[in-house]
C-alpha positions, 0 to 999 in steps of 0.5 A: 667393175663388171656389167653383172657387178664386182668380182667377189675379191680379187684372185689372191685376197684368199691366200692371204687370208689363209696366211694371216690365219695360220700365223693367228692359229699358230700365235694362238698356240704360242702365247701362254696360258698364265697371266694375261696370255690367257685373255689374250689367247681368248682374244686371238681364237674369237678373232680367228672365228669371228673372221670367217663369218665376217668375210663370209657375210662380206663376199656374199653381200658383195657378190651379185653374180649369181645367188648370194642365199647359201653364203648368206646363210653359210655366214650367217652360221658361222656368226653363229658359231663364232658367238659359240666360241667367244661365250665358250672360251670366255666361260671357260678360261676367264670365267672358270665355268667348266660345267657341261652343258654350257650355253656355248653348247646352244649355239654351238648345236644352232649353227648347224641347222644353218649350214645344212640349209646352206648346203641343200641350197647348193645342192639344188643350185648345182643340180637342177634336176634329179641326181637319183645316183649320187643320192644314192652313194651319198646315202651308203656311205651316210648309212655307215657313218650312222652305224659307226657313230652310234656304236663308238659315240652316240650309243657308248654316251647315251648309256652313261649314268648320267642327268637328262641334259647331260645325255641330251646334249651330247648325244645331239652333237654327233647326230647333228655332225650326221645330218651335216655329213650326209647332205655334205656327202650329197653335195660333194658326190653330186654334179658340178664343178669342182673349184678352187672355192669349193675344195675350200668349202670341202675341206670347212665341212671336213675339218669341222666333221673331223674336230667334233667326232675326236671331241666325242671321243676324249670325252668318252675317254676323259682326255679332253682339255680345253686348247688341245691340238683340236682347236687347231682343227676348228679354227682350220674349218674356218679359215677355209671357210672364208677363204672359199668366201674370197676365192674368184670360183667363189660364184661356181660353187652355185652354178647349175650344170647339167646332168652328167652321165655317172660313171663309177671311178675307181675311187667311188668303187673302192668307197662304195665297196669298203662302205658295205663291207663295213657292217659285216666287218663290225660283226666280224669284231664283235665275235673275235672279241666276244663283245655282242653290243647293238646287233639290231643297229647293225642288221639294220645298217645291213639291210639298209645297204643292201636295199641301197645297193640293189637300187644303186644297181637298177639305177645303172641299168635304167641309165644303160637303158636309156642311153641304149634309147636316146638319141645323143644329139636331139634327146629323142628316142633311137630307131632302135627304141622306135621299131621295138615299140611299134610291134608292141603297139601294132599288137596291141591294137590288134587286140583293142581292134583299135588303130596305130599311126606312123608318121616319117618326116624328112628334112628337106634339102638338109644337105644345102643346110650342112654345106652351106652353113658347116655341120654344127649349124646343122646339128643345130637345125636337128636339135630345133627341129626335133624340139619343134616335133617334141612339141607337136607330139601328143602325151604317150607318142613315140617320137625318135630321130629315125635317121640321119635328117629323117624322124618318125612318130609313132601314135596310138589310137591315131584312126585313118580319119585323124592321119593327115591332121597330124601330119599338117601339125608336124609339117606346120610345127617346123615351118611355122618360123626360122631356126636361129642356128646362131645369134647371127644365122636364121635357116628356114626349114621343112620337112616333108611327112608321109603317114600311114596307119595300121591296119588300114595301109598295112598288116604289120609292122614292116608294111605300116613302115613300109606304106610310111616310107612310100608316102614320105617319097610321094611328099617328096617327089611332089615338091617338099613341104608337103605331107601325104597319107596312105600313098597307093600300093603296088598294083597287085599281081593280077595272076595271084588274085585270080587263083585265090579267085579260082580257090574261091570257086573251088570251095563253093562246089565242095559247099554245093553252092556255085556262084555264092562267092560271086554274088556275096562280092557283087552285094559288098560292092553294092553296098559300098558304094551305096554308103559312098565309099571311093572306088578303093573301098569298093574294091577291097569290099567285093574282092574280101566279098569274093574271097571269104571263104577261101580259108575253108580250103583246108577245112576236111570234106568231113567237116564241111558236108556234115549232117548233124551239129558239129563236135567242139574240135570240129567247130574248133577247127572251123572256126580257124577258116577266117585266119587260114583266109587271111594267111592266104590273102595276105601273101599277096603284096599290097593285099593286106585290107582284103586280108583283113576282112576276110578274118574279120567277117565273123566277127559280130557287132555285139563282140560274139563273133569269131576269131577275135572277138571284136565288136562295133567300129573295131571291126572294119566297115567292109567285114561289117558289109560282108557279113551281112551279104555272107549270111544272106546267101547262107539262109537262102541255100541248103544246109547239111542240117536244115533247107533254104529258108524264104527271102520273107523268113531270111529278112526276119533273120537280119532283123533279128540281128540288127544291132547284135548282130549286124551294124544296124545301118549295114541291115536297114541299107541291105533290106531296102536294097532287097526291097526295091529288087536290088538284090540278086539272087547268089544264081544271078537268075532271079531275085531273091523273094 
């Protein structure tokens, strides 16, 4: 006896069981039918089925192995069946009672409820998780099964003039065997093994099948006679049956295994493809014959396969997918599907005004791991270390093996502020405790992350992955296991700042305005610091002070100086500076938060801005402190259209915008710097009053 119990019955109880059986069935056919060789045929047949039920039950309750509910309930039909027979024969052949229907008949149509909950019992046994495919194949070939049946069986008998009962029964014994063939379809198309035990079990379902659709058929035709050759075909089904019950795979039979990737033999092809051509090929028939019966049924069938066979299709393609998307070793996203998605994010949060993070983690000494230990331990080590980061992921993020030792996460909405939390999370997730590679083995892993986030560390996909991969080298280079956020560009050309500075000058003189430039930089930088941001922040606020303008460079002289109000396309046009700044700034590396508050400095806090229409936080805080410095050295000089105001009339302005506008706190923080003589006049001669 084993630890998990005894063995269902030895290896050869079941061919001897088969043995002793057909010598019954063919005893059966040899004892004769006068005398006392009709009760004695009686006897052999009922022993024949009641056998099967008996050693069915006998294995199921024997076994312990694994679940023993779909055999229970297999023998449980089958004694079912059995009591069917015995009333059926003894009626028939002892009794004289010929009569249909007959109370055989009520146990004959009750076994099969049984076996079909017997076999959905399997079904989800063998495979846990959707099978969407198999389904799908199962259901073609049950389509056409429905239409032949209803068209050479149940129709032909449901139309004969006939009683109630009559007609009723049946007619439900080809429906029940059609219940019966498409969950048996699904079982025998799904996953799982094929043993011994259940081609045992396939070929029960077969039989039965096969017996039960010829017995329709002589009874349409009138042919059939009790003890014909399709007693032989029962009592076949169920020797097999118990013989499925004894074999050693009998416990396989329910074993889960995981879901393979389907691939369309040529034997399932040729299956699927005669199965949608049957249809068709019935009205074909018809019309060489002349004989137009039950078209409705079979457009029907027609278009039932044709909705099968499109989502049989999409099914291929979305498993082409996702096979094209999925690592095979972690199960996570592919760097293919990650750097796909991460314009799409980026895109989107361009147009929320919202925020994206990357996140790149690398395993640390990953190549110690290999050598010391052999590459399936190390594939090990990925596999626990990808569940850890799964784990450590929100809904919705996009976590991939990016390659080799290294994996990314790509995180929605994630703000600057948020970063190094979840670079902390995903570090901790994996240090947190050993990978048991085997039973015996125990490696303690790390990874080191860098994080970067759009648009604050970069202004497009290629510089967010690029501000990632230099902050995962920081991490690195800083001892391992550890994580950084944003690590520093390269410093900046200093030579190409200067010229954009140089186009800022030039820009002021065509808008007879010298020196606005610098003095919108020095109010922004003041600004900044005043709200206590680091010396980078205050950087970035006085070169986009500085450069706001520089877009106007390609707007025409025309445009700039005209008196009046300006037409729809030439407000067009100048409302397209922000952007023309922005290209220009950009093409410096590392310039990129510059860049982006030089397009965003028209937008105002209310959504009414231009060129993206953003609105409060969506818009950077140094767009919001160049906004307000912008405007203010616009209404203290002379327009085309209108003159300078006063320093009194200007503060009226600001606070007329105030929390439209402007960011409110930017407004209070500017006028009381104004108040207390702090800000300068855009000619640096005087304060502005």
């Amino acid at each position: 006896m084993s630890a998990n119990g005894p063995r269902p019955a030895s290896g050869r109880a079941w061919l001897g069981y088969l043995a002793v059986g057909l010598v019954a069935i063919a005893c059966y056919y040899l004892i004769p039918r006068q005398g006392v060789g009709v009760a004695a045929r009686v006897v052999m047949y009922c022993l024949t089925s009641t056998s099967a039920a008996a050693v069915v039950l006998w294995a199921a309750l024997r076994h312990r192995a694994g679940p023993r509910a779909p055999w229970l309930l297999l023998g449980l039909s089958q004694v079912v069946y059995s009591i069917a027979d015995c009333t059926f024969y003894i009626h028939h052949y002892l009794l004289g009672l010929t009569g249909f229907p007959s109370p055989a008949d009520a146990f004959y149509l009750g076994h099969y409820p049984l076996t079909v909950a017997a076999l959905l019992l399997f079904i989800g046994r063998r495979t846990p998780g959707r099978d969407l495919q198999s389904a799908l194949d199962a259901s073609v070939l049950a389509v056409v099964a429905a239409m032949l049946s209803w068209l050479y069986l149940i129709g032909p008998r449901a139309r004969l003039d006939q009683p109630l009962l009559v007609t009723v029964t049946s007619v439900a014994f080809p429906v029940m065997d059609l219940a019966m063939l498409a969950v048996a379809l699904r079982l025998v198309m799904g996953t799982g093994k094929r043993s011994g035990s259940f081609a045992l079990l396939a070929a029960n379902l077969l039989a039965i099948l096969t017996a039960d659709t010829l017995y329709v058929v002589q009874q349409l035709n009138g042919t059939y006679h009790a003890g014909n050759f399709l007693d032989a075909i029962w009592l076949g089904g169920n020797l097999a049956l118990g013989a499925a019950a004894l074999h050693p795979t009998m416990a396989a039979v329910a074993e889960p295994t995981p879901a393979r990737e389907h691939v369309l033999g040529p034997g399932r092809i040729a299956a699927l493809c005669a199965a949608a051509l049957t249809a068709p090929a019935m009205l074909v028939v018809q019309h060489a014959t002349g004989r137009f019966r039950d078209v409705p049924v079979i457009a029907a069938a027609c278009a039932m396969l044709f909705v099968l066979v499109i989502a049989r299709l999409a099914g291929l393609v979305a498993d082409q997918r996702r096979l094209a998307i999925t690592d095979g070793l972690t199960g996570l996203h592919t760097r293919r599907f990650f750097v796909a998605q991460l314009p799409i994010e980026v895109e989107r949060a361009r147009r929320a005004g919202g925020s994206v993070a990357v996140l790149i983690a690398d395993v640390d000494r990953f190549k110690a791991i290999n050598d010391g230990h052999g590459h399936p331990v190390g594939d090990q080590v990925l596999i626990e270390i990808a569940h850890r980061l799964r784990r450590a992921a929100r809904a919705g993020d996009v976590v991939a093996r990016y390659g080799g030792e290294e994996f990314a996460l790509l995180v929605p909405g994630a703000s600057p502020a948020e970063l190094a939390g979840i670079a902390h999370r995903l570090r901790e997730s994996v240090a947190g405790s050993p990978i048991a590679a085997t039973d015996a083995v125990w490696i303690p892993a790390t990874v080191s992350v860098g994080a970067a986030c759009y648009p604050e560390h970069g202004g497009d996909p290629a510089e967010v992955i690029a501000a990632a991969d230099r902050s995962l080298y920081a991490a690195k280079v800083s001892g391992r296991d550890r994580a950084v956020v944003g690590a520093p560009r390269p410093d900046c050309d200093p030579a190409m700042v200067d010229h954009l500075c140089r186009v800022a000058d030039l820009v002021d003189l065509r808008l007879a305005a010298p020196h606005h430039s610098h003095a919108v930089g020095r109010w922004a930088r003041l600004l900044a610091g005043e709200l206590g941001h680091d010396e980078r922040g205050i950087r970035v606020a006085g070169l986009a002070g500085r450069l706001r303008d520089i877009g106007k460079i390609v707007i025409p002289d025309t445009v700039l100086d005209k008196p009046t109000a300006l037409d729809p396309d030439e407000w067009r046009l100048m409302r397209q500076h922000p952007d023309y700044g922005f290209r220009l700034a950009d093409t410096i590396p590392g310039f990129f938060p510059v860049a982006q508050t030089i397009r965003q400095h028209h937008e105002r806090y209310d959504g009414s801005g231009y060129p993206h229409g953003l609105a409060g936080n969506a818009i950077r805080w140094e767009a919001r402190l160049v906004a307000v410095c912008d405007v203010w050295a616009a209404l203290l000089r002379d327009r085309p259209h209108r003159p300078a105001l006063t320093g009194q009339e200007a503060r009226d302005v600001l606070r007329s915008g105030r929390g439209t506008l402007f960011d409110p706190d930017v407004v209070d923080l500017f006028l009381d710097l104004h108040a207390d003589g702090r800000i300068d006049s855009p000619d640096l001669g005087r304060v502005g009053g």
